[in-house]
TIDREN-282509 format. One record per residue (C-alpha): x negated, y, z negated. Coordinates in steps of 0.02 Angstrom, whole numbers, padded with zeros to 5 digits, always signed. Each point is the difference from the previous one (the first is absolute). Example, Ala and Ser with C-alpha at 12.3 -4.5 7.8 and 13.67 -1.06 7.14 Angstrom:
2
-00615-00225-00390;-00069+00172+00033;
***
This chain:
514
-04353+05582-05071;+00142+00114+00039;-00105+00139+00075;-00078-00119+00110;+00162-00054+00081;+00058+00170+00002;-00139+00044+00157;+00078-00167+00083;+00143+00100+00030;+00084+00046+00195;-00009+00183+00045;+00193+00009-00059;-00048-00058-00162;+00071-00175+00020;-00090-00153-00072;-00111-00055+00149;-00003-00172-00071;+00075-00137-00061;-00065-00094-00168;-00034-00181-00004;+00038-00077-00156;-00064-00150-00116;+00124-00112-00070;-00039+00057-00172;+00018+00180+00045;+00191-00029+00078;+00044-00084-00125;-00048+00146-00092;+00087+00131+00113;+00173-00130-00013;-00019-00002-00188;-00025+00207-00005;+00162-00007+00115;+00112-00090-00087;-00080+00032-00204;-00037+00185-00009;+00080+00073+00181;+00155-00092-00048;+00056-00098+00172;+00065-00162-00052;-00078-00171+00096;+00162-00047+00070;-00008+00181+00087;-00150-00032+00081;+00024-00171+00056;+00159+00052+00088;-00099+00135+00088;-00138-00130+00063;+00148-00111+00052;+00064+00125+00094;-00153+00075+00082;-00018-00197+00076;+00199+00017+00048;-00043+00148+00101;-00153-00069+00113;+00131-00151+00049;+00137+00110+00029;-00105+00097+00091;-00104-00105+00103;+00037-00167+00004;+00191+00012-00037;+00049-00122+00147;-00128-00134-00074;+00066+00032-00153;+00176-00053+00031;-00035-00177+00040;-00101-00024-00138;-00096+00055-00181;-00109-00122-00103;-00071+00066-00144;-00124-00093-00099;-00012+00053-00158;-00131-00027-00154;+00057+00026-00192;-00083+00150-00036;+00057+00204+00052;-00070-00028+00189;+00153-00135-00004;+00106+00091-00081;-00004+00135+00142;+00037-00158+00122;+00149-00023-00111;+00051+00174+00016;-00020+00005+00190;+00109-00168+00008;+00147+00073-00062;-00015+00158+00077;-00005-00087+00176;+00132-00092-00057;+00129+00145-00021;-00077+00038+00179;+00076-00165+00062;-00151-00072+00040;-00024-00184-00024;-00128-00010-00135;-00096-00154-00070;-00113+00023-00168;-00127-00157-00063;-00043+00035-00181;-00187-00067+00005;-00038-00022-00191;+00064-00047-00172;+00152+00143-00038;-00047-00031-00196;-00158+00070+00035;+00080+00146+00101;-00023+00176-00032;+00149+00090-00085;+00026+00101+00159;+00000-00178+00096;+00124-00043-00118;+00119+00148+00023;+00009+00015+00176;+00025-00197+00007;+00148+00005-00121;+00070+00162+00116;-00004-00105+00165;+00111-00127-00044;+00136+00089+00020;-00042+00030+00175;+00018-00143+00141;-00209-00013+00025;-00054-00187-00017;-00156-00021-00133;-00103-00148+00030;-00143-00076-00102;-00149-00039+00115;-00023-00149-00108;+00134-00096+00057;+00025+00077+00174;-00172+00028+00057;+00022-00036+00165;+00120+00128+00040;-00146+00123+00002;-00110-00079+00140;+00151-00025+00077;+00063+00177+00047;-00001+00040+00175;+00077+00179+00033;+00035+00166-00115;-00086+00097-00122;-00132-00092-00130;-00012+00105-00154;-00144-00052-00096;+00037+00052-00202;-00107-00143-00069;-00134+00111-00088;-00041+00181-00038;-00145+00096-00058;-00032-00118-00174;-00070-00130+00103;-00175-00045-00054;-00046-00177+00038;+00019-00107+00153;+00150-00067+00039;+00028-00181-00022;+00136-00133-00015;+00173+00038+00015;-00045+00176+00042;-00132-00047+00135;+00109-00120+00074;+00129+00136+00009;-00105+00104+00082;-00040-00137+00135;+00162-00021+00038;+00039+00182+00049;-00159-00004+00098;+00063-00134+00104;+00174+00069+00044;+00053+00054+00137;+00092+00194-00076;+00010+00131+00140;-00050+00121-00130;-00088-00004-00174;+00011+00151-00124;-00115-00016-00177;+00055+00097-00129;-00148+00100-00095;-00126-00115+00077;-00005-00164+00095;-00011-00143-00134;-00192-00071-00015;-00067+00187+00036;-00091+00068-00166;+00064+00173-00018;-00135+00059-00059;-00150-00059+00092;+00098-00056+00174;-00102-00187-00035;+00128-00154+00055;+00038-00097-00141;-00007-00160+00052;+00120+00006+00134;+00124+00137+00069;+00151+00051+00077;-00054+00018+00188;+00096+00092+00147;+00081+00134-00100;+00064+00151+00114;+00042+00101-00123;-00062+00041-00196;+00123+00099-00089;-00100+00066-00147;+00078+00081-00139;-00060+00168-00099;-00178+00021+00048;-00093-00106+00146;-00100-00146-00079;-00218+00002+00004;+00035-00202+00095;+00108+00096+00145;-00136+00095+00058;-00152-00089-00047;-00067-00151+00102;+00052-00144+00021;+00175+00035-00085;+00034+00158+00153;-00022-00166+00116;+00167-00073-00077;+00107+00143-00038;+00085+00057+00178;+00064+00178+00010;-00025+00079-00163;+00163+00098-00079;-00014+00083-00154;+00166+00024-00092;+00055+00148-00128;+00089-00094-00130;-00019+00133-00099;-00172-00025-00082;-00092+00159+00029;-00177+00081-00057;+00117+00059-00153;-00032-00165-00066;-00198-00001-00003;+00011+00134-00138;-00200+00029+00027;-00058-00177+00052;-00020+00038+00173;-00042-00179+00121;-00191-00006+00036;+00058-00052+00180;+00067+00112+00169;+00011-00026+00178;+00034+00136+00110;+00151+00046+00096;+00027+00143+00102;-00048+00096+00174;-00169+00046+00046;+00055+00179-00004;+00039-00005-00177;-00166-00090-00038;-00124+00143+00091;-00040+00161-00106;+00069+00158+00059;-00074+00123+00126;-00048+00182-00029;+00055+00113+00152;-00135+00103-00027;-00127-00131-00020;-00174-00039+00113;-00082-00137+00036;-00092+00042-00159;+00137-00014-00096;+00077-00181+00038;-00171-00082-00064;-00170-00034+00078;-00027-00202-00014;-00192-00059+00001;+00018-00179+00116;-00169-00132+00020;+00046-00143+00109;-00053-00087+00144;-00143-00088+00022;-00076-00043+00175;+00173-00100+00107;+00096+00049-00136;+00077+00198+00067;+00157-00081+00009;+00018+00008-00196;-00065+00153-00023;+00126+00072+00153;+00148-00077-00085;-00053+00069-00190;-00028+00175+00065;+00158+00004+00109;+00116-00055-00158;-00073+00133-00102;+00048+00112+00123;+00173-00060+00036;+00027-00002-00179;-00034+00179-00020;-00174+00031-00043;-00082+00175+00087;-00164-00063+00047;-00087-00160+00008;-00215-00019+00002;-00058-00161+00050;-00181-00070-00051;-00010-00145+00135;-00133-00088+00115;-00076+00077+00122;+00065-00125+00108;+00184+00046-00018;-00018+00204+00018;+00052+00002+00175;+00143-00136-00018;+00079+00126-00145;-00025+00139+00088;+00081-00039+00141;+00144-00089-00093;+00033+00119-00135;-00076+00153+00044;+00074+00080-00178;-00110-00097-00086;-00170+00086-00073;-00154-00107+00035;-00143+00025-00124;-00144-00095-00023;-00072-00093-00155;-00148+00109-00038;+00167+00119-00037;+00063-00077-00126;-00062+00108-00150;+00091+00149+00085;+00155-00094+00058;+00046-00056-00169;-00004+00178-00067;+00105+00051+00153;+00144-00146-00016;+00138-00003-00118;+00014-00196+00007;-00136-00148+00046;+00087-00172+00063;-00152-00113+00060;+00002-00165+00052;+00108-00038+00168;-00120-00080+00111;-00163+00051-00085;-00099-00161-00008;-00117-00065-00142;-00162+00066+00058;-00115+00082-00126;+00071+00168+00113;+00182-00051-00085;-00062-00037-00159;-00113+00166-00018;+00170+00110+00066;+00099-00078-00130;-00118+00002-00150;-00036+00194+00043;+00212+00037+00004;-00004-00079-00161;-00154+00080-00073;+00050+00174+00060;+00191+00045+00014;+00152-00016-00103;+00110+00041+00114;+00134-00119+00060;-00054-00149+00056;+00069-00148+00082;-00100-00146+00050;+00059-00139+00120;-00056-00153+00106;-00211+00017-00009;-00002+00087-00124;+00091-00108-00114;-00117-00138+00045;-00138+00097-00060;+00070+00042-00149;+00007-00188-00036;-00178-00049+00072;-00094+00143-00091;-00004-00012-00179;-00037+00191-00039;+00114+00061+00111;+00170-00044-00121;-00064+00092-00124;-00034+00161+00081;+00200-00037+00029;+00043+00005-00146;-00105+00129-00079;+00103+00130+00125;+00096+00141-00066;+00167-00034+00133;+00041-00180+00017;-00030-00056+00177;+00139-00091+00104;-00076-00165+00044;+00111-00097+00152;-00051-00195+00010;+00083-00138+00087;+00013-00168-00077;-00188-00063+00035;-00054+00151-00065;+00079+00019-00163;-00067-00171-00047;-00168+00054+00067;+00002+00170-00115;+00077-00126-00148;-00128-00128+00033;+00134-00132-00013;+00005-00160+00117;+00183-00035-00015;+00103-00082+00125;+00068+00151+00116;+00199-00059-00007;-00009-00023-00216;-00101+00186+00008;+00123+00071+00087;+00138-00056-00091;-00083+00088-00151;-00069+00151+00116;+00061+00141-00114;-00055-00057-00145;-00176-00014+00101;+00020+00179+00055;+00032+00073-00177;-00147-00123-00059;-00111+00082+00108;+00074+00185+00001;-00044-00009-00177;-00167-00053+00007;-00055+00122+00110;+00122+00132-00050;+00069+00013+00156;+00146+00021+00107;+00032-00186+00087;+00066-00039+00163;+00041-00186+00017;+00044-00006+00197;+00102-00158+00042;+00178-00035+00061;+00043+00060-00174;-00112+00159-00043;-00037+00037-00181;-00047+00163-00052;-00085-00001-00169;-00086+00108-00107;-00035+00042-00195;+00164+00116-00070;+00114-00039+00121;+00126-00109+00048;-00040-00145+00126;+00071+00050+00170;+00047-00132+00129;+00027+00009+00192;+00103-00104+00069;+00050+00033+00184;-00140-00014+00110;+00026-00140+00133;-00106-00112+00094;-00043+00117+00134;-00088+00097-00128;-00128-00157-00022;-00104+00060+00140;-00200+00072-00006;-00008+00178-00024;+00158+00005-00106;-00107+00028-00148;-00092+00135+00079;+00178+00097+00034;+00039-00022-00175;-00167+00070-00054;+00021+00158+00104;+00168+00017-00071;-00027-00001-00159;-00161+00084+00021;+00118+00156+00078;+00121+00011-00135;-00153+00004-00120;-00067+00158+00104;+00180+00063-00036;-00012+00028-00195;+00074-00174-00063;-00071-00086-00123;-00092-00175+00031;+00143-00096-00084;+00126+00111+00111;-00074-00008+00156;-00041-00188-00009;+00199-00050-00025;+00065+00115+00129;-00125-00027+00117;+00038-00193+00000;+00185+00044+00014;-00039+00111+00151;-00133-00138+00081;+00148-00124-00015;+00140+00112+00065;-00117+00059+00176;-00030-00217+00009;+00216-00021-00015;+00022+00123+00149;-00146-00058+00109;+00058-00174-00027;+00163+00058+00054;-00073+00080+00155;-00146-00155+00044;+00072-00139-00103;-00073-00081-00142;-00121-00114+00154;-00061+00158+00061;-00037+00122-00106;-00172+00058-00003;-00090+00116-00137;+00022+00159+00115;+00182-00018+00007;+00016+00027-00188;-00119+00158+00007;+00122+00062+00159;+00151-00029-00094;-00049+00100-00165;+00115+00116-00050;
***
């Protein structure tokens, strides 16, 4: 698993990542830390306290100094609150902590940092017999320390009620510590019921699978990943099976040869567009280019010829009787944007499959054949080079034959990608508002910062030429598939920025590549 990280790297040899953890596995990585690196707990809780003491001092510190509530739960995630309390308190800050819980079920942490802050002036309350004060807050900071990562059943009685009541106040500002309480860490899934309106999710060692993944990103506000001092020291060769990426689109594409050609940069293979459908093969081919790819042949209908050529004259038209020759002459195949079910479609597809192992990517029609012809999957999966396959939601249920209810499949759409990815031994690329990269050997990668705008037709088709170009550009399905997402999202952020999240049309991403 390390060597497959290692090419996830940013040209100065930074991590181009960050890992998203499973409860089990931090509580792994905090065991490692304190056990065998030798960092005692109470270290690392006063780092996380602090790292929360810095975003208020920071940027709310004028809210701050009218008010701090701090609900608090009986287990580590409270003991932070407990922490933070009495840190404030030495700030001067008035600071108000409700112990939601039974303290002879606390944690031993819970119990330290408890004894600790009563010697400072920080009024504790029990939510059992001064509920009200919760609901009742009408200004400051709300820090929400109820539950951490161990939380694995809804939330009910005391604690649900507790919950409630922060949901109905009226805090200028609410920070979660780890995670918002009712999030599962691992899978994102609300548990019941959850802490709503956070602004900001202080999160402590490594960034939490239920941060990123949908619906928990929904809850979690700005994001802000702490260094408490838990490092990749402490997975001493369990490395997380989850990533997201994080960096510039200049660290993401591969480098350029100054002596290069056309030749050299990769010679991409693209079907698409059936008749009234140019526009998807237009936006495909242009990606591919923007992305870096030297040349781009397009098998289309006859219909669109003079639309492409007068749109992107780079392009090189061919026609489908070529198609023996053209896959000897490519360097990648992506087939699919635009192209129609027609026995034309099928035939183009079953003949790619039949006759090339080079790398392949197969989107939109394409996918939908795969799923409507039975013979067609295995030919798939019988290749040599595992394809990148890019479905939406409708048609990763299609390709699973599963008849799920779209908002409970998407809750579980990674573990749908890697179902599928493999069956077919293939690369996966589950396109919603939370992508999922997936494929046998390698970590799960998630995407998380595309944007509304981005939910626009044609936005596929840009991704498919992207990817499709970094492909042409010697990286590897797996490679290409994760940094071409990150790049597709990172064109959508700045033409967003430039025609608003109302107006932002499929074109705009491909213009704002790179």
């Amino acid at each position: 698993m390390t060597g497959v990280l290692l090419h996830l790297q940013s040209k100065e040899g930074k991590e181009a990542m960050e890992y998203l953890v499973t409860a089990k596995e931090m509580k792994e990585y905090d065991r490692n830390t304190i056990e065998k690196i030798g960092i005692p707990a109470a270290v690392l809780m006063e780092r996380a306290a602090l790292s929360v003491w810095d975003l208020i001092r920071e940027r709310m510190s004028d809210i701050a100094a009218r008010a701090v509530t701090i609900v608090a739960g009986m287990g580590n995630n409270g003991a932070d609150g407990l922490a933070l309390a009495r840190l404030l308190s030495c700030k001067g800050y008035p600071v108000v902590v409700y112990c939601a819980g039974d303290p002879a079920r606390a944690s031993s942490e819970w119990r330290r940092q408890y004894s600790i802050l009563q010697h400072y002036s920080v009024r504790c309350l029990d939510v059992g017999t001064d509920f009200k004060g919760i609901s009742g807050i009408a200004s400051g900071i709300l820090v929400d320390a109820l539950f951490g990562v161990g939380l694995s059943r809804d939330v009910e009685g005391l604690q649900r009620s507790v919950v409630e009541a922060m949901n109905n106040c009226r805090a200028e500002v609410r920070i979660a510590l780890d995670i918002p309480s009712g999030i599962d860490s691992d899978s994102g899934v609300v548990r019941g019921i959850a802490v709503e309106g956070i602004d900001y999710t202080v999160t402590f060692g490594f960034c939490k699978r239920g941060l990123r993944l949908y619906p928990g990103c929904r809850h979690c506000g700005v994001v802000i990943l702490a260094d408490i001092g838990i490092d990749q020291t402490a997975f001493l060769g369990q490395i997380p099976q989850m990533v997201c990426f994080d960096t510039s689109d200049r660290e993401l594409l591969p480098q350029r040869d100054p002596y290069g050609n056309k030749g050299t940069f990769g010679k991409v293979l693209l079907l698409a567009g059936s008749k009234n459908m140019a526009g998807a093969a237009l936006l495909a081919a242009k990606s591919a280019y923007r992305t870096g790819a030297g040349m781009v042949r397009l098998i289309t209908a006859s219909e669109n010829r003079v639309i492409v050529q007068e749109s992107i004259p780079e392009v090189l038209l061919a026609e489908q009787t070529d198609l023996e020759e053209s896959l000897q002459w490519c360097d990648v195949v992506a087939i699919g944007p635009g192209l129609g079910k027609s026995d034309t479609a099928k035939a183009c597809l079953k003949a790619v499959l039949q006759n090339s192992d080079k790398p392949l990517l197969i989107d939109a029609d394409g996918l939908n054949l795969l799923a409507e012809e039975p013979d067609l999957p295995e030919l798939l999966s019988q290749r040599k080079r595992p394809a990148i396959l890019t479905p939406h939601v409708g048609e990763l249920k299609r390709l699973l034959h599963e008849s799920e209810k779209t908002e409970s499949f998407k809750i579980l759409l990674h573990e749908k990608a890697k179902m599928l990815a493999h069956k077919l031994h293939t690369v996966v690329v589950a396109k919603d508002a939370v992508t999922c990269i997936c494929a046998e050997d390698h970590p799960i990668c998630v995407n998380a910062s595309a944007n509304s705008g981005m939910a626009t037709a044609g936005s596929g088709d840009v991704l498919a030429g992207v990817i499709a170009g970094l492909l042409a550009q010697g990286l590897s399905p797996y490679e290409a598939a994760c940094k071409g997402v990150r790049l597709h999202a990172l064109a959508g952020g700045r033409a967003v920025k430039a025609h608003g999240e109302h107006g932002c049309m499929a074109g705009d991403i491909a213009d704002h590549l790179i």
